[in-house]
C-alpha positions as CSV (number, residue, x, y, z in Angstrom):
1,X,0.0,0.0,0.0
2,X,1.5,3.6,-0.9
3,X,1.2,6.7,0.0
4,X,1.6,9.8,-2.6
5,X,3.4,13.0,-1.7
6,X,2.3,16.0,-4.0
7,X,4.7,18.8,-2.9
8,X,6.3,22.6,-4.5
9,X,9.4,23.9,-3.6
10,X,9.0,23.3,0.7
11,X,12.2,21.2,1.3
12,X,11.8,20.3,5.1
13,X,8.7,18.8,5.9
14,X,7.8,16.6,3.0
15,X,11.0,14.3,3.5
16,X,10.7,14.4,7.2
17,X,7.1,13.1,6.1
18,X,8.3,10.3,3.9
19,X,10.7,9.1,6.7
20,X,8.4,9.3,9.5
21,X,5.5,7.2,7.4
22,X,7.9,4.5,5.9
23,X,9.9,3.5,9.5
24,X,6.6,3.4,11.1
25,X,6.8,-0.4,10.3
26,X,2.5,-0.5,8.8
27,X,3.8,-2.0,5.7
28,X,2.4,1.3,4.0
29,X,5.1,3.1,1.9
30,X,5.7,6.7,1.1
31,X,6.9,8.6,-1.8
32,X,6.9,11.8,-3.9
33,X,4.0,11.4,-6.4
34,X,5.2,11.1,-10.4
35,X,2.2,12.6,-13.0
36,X,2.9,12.9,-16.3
37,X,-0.3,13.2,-19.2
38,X,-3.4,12.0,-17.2
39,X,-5.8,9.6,-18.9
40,X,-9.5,10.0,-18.2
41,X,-11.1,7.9,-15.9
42,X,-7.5,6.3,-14.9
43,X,-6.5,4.5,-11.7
44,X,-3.1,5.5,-10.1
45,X,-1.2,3.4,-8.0
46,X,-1.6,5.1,-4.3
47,X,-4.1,4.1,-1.8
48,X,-3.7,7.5,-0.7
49,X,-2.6,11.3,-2.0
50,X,-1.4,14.1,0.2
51,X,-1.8,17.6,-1.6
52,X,0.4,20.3,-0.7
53,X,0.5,22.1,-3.7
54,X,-2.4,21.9,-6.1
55,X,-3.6,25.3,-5.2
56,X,-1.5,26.9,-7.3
57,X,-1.3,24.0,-10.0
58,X,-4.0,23.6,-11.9
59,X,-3.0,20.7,-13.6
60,X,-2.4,19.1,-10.1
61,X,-5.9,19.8,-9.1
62,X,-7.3,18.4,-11.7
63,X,-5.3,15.3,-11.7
64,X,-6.1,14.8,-8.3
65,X,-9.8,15.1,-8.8
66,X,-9.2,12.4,-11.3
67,X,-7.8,10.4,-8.6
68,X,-11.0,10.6,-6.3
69,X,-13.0,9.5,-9.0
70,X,-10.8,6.2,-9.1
71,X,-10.9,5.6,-5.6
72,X,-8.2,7.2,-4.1
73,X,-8.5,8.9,-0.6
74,X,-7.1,12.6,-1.4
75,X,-6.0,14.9,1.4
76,X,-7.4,17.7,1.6
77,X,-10.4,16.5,-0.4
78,X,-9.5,18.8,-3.5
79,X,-13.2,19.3,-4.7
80,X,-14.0,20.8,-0.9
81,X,-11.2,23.2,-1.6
82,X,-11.8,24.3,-4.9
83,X,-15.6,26.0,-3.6
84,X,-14.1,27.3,-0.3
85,X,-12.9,31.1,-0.3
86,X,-12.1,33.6,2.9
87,X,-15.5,35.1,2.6
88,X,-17.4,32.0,2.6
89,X,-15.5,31.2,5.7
90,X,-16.4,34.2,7.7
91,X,-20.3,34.1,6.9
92,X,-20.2,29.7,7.8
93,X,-18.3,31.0,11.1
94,X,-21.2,33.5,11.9
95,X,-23.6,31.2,11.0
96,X,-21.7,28.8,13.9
97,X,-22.0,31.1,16.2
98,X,-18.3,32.0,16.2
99,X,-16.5,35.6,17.1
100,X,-15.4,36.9,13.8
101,X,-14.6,40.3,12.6
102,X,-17.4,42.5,10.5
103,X,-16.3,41.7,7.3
104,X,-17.3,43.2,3.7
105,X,-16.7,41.4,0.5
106,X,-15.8,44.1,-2.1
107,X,-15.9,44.6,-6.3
108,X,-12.7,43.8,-8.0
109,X,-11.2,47.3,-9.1
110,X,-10.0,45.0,-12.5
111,X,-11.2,42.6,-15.0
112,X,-9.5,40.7,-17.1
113,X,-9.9,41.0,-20.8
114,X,-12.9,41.1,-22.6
115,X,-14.9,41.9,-19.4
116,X,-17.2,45.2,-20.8
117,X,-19.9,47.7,-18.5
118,X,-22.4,45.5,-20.1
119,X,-20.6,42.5,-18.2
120,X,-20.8,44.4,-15.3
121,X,-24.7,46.1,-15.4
122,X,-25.7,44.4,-12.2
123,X,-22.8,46.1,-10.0
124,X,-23.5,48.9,-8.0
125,X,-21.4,52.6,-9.1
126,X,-20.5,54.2,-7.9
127,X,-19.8,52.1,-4.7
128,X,-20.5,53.4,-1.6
129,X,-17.6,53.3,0.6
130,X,-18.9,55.3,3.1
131,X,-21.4,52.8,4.5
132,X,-18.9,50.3,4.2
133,X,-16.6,52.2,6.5
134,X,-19.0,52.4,8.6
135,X,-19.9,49.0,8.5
136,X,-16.3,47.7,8.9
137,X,-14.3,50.9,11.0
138,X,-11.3,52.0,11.0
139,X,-8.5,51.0,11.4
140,X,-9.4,47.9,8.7
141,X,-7.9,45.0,7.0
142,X,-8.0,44.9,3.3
143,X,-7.6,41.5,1.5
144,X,-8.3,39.0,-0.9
145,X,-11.2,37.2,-0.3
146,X,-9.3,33.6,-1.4
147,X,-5.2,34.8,-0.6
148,X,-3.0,33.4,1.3
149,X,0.5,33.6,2.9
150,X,-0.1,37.7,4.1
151,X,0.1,38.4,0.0
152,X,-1.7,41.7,-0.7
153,X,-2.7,42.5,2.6
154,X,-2.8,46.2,3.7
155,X,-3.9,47.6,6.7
156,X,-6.2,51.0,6.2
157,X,-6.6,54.3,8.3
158,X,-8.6,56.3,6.0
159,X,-10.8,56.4,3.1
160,X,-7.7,57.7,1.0
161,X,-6.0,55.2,2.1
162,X,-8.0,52.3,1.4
163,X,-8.5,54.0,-2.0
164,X,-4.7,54.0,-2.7
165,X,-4.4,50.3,-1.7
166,X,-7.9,49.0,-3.6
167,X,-6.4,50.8,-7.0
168,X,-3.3,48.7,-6.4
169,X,-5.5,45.2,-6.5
170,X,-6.3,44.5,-10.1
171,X,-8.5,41.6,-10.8
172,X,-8.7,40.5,-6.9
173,X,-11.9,40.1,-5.1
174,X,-11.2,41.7,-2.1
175,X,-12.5,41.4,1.5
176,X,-12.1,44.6,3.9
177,X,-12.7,43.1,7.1
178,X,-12.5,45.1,10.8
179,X,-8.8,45.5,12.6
180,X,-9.1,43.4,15.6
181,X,-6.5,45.4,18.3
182,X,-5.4,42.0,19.6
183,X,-3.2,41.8,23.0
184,X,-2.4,38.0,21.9
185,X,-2.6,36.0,18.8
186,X,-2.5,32.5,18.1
187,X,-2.3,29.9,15.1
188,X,-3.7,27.2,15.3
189,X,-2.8,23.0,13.7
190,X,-5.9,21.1,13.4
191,X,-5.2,17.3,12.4
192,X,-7.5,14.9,11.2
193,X,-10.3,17.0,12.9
194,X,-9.7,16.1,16.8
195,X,-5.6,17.1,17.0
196,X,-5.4,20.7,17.5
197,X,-1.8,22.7,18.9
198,X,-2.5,26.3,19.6
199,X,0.7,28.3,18.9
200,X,1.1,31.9,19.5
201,X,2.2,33.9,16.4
202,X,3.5,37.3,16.1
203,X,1.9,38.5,13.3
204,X,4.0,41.7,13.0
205,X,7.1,39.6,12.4
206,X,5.7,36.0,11.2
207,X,7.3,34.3,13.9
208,X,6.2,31.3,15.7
209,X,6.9,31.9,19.6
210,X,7.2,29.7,22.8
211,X,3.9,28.1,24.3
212,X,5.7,27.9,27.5
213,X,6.5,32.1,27.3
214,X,3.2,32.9,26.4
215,X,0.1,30.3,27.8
216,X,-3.1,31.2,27.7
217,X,-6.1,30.9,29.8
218,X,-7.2,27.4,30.3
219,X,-10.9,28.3,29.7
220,X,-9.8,30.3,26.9
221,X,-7.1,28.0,25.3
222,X,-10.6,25.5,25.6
223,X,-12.6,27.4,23.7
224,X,-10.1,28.3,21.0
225,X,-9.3,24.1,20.5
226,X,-13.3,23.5,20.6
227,X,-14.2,26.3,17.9
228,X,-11.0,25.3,15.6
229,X,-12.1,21.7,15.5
230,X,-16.0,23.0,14.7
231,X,-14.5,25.1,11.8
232,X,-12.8,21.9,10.6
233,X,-15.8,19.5,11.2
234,X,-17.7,21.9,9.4
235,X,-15.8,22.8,6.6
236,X,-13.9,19.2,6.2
237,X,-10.9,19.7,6.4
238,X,-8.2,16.7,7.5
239,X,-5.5,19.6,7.8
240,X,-5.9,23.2,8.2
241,X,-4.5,26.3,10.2
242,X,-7.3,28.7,12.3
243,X,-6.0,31.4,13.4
244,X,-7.6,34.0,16.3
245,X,-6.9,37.5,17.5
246,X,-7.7,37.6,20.6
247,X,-9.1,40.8,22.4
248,X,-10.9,40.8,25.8
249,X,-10.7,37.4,26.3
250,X,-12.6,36.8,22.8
251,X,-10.8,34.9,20.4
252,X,-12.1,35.9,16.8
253,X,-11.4,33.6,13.7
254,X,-9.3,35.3,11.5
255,X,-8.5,33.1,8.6
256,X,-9.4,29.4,9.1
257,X,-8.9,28.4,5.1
258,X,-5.7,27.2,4.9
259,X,-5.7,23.7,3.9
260,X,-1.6,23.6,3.0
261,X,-0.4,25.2,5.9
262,X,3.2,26.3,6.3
263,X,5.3,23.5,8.3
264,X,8.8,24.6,7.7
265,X,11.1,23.6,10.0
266,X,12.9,27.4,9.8
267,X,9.3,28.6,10.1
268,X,7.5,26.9,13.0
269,X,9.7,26.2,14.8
270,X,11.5,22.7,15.8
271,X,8.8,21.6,18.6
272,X,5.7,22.3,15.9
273,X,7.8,20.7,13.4
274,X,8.3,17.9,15.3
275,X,4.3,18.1,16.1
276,X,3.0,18.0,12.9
277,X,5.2,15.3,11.1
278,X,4.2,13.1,13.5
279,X,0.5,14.0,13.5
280,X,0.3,14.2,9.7
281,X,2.0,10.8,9.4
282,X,0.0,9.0,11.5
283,X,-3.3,10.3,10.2
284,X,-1.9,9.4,6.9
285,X,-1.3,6.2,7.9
286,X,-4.6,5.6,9.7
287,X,-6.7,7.3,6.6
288,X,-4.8,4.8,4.2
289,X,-5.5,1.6,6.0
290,X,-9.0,2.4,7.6
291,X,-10.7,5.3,5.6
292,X,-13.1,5.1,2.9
293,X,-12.3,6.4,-0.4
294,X,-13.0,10.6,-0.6
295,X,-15.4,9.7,-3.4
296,X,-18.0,8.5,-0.9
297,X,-18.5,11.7,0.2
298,X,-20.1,13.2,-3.1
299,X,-23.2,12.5,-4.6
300,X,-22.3,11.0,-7.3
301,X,-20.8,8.3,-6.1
302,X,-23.9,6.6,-5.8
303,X,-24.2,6.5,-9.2
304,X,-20.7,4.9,-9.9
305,X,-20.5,2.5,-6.5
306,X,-21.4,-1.0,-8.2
307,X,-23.7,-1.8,-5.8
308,X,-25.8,1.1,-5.9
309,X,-25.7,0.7,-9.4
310,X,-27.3,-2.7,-9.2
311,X,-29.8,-1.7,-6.8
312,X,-30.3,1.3,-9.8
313,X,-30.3,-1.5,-12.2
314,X,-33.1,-3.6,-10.8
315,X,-34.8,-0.5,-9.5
316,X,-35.1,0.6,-12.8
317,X,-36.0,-2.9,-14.1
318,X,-39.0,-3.4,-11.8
319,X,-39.6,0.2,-12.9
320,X,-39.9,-0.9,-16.3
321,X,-41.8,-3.6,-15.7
322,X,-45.0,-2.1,-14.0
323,X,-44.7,0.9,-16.7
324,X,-45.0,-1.7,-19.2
325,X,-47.4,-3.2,-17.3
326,X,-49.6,-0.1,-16.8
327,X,-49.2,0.9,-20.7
328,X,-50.7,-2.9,-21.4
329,X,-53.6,-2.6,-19.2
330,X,-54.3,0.6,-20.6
331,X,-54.4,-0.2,-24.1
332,X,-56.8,-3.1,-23.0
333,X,-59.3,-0.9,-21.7
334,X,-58.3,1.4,-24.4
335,X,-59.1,-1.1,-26.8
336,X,-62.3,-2.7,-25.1
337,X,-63.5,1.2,-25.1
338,X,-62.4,1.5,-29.0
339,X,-64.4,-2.0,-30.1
340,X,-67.5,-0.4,-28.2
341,X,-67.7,2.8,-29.8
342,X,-67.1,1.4,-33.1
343,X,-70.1,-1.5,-32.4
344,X,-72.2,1.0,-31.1
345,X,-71.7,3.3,-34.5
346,X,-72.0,0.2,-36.7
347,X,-75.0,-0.9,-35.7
348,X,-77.3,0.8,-38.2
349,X,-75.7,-1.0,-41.3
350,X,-75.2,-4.8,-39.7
351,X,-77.8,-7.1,-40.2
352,X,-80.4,-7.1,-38.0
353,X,-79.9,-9.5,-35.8
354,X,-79.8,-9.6,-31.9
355,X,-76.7,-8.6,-30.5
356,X,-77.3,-12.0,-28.3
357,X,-77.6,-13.9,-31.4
358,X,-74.1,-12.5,-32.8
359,X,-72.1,-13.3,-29.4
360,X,-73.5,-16.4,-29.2
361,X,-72.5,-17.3,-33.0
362,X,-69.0,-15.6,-32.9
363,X,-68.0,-15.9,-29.0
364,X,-64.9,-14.6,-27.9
365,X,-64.5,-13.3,-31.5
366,X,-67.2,-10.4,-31.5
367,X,-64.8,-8.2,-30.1
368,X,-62.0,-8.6,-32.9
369,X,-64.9,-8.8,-35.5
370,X,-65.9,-5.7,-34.1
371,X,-62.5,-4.3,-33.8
372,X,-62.1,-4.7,-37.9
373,X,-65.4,-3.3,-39.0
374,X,-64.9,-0.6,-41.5
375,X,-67.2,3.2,-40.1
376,X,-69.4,4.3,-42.8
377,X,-68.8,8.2,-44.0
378,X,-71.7,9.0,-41.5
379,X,-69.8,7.2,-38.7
380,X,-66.8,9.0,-39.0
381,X,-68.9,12.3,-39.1
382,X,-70.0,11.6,-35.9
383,X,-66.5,10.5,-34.6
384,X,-65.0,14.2,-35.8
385,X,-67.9,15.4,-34.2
């Protein structure tokens, strides 16, 4: 049984991942992942993939969608990945009932080419920023509403200011969300749903700093562990980062959509290093010899599993049957009807004779002899009528 490794350019984490998985002694093995022109609909030889990178390579994320069609387990679930965005995020969190930060999704100041005014008649202009400064405050945080790793993030003290930096956007949607004035920030592993470290970050600097230097509140280090597992539960995610600024004793999600989260070694730190390779690798581990394939969890895997296709099958048989059944039983009476009518209209122009006499001469044939009796003019005349 293997297990794939789709990686870019990080250089610490993947091999320690390799090496942890393959001397666990599970007779599962681990390696880098090798893709070169994707058939459709064709198998690949892991039991399970681990994305790191497919993000920002499209042809990755599209191979590995492939792959969950043909039964792989793919982590994180790349079709769950593709829908989510920041903004999303923050309105699911309110909807949970979690602390998060008034947040307004905003226009794109660009479009790409061929994009016209008529493209974009259903947009409000000019935009009014005042009510969305109001909304939000200020100081704010202006981003994009899918970005990651602090890219074109700007902090805003005015409405020139948040001019300046929106002009500077292009073709990002953007997110201006409210500056939470944090005395303590934290960022948050969340493993296989249920393993969570809480880590305090210095935004300001992007460093990871000491857990023992900076603890929180037991209460408070409790509630930021239950919410980051509800994000996770909720969103489905088997790795992510949540991260909280925490003012007043209220931690608010910050960004909570960051399924490839940074695990350098000269980033995080040795101690979360050490953390998450040995989480990672044993969820891995677990996922590949216990886990059903990521295709269950879409609809139409029904339609593919073969047993739910048999059940389909003979669903659809018996289906058949009592449609073919009903459509027989109504031509009968639709036939019985037809012969009636057409002995009725008859009558005048058959030779009188009781209608007793004619049964009893013809039998069960009266009604196909009736059946083939030619209408006169006059009978069809009354038939149009």
């Amino acid at each position: 049984m293997k297990i794939g490794i789709l990686v870019g350019m990080e250089n610490t984490f993947p091999p320690a991942l390799i090496e942890k998985i393959n001397g666990m002694g599970e007779g599962i093995t681990a390696e880098y992942v090798k893709i070169g022109g994707v058939r459709m609909g064709e198998a690949n030889d892991y039991r399970l993939i681990f994305d790191r990178i497919s993000h920002e390579i499209p042809f990755y994320r599209s191979y590995l969608k492939n792959a969950v069609l043909n039964g792989t387990i793919v982590v994180n679930n790349p079709f769950w990945w593709s829908a989510d965005e920041k903004f999303f995020g923050y309105s699911l969190a309110v909807k949970l009932g979690l602390a998060v930060p008034k947040t307004v999704l905003l226009p794109q100041k660009g479009y790409i080419k061929g994009v016209t005014d008529n493209s974009l008649r259903n947009l409000e202009f000019p935009l009014n920023w005042d009510s969305i400064i109001e909304e939000v405050g200020l100081p704010a945080i202006l981003k994009p509403h899918d970005g990651g790793g602090w890219k074109d993030v700007y902090k805003v003290n005015s409405k020139e200011e948040l001019w300046s930096y929106y002009d500077r956007t292009g073709t990002l949607a953007m997110v201006m969300q409210e500056f939470i004035d944090f005395s303590m920030y934290v960022r948050c592993y969340c493993v296989a749903k249920k393993h969570v470290l809480v880590m305090p970050y210095d935004p300001a600097n992007r460093r990871y700093l000491s857990r023992e230097e900076n603890q929180l509140d037991p209460q408070l280090e409790d509630r930021i562990v239950r919410d980051t597992i509800l994000i996770n539960e909720t969103l489905g995610y088997d790795l992510n980062t949540v991260e909280f600024a925490i003012k007043d004793g209220v931690p608010y999600a910050i960004d909570f959509t960051n399924p490839a989260p940074d695990a350098d070694i000269w980033s995080v730190t040795e101690p979360y290093f050490n953390w998450i390779t040995n989480q990672v690798a044993e969820m891995l581990v677990d996922y590949a010899k216990y886990s059903v394939p990521t295709l269950r969890y879409h609809r139409w895997n029904k339609w593919l599993n073969q047993d739910a296709a048999q059940g389909l099958s003979a669903a659809a048989g018996e289906l058949a049957q009592d449609l073919v059944a009903g459509v027989g039983q109504m031509a009968q009476k639709a036939s019985d009807v037809l012969s009636e009518v057409i002995e009725t209209i008859t009558e005048p122009i058959t030779p009188k004779r009781s209608r007793k006499a004619t049964a009893e001469k013809t039998g069960s044939d009266s009604s196909k002899n009736a059946k083939n009796t030619r209408p006169t003019k006059a009978a069809k005349s009354a038939k149009k009528e």
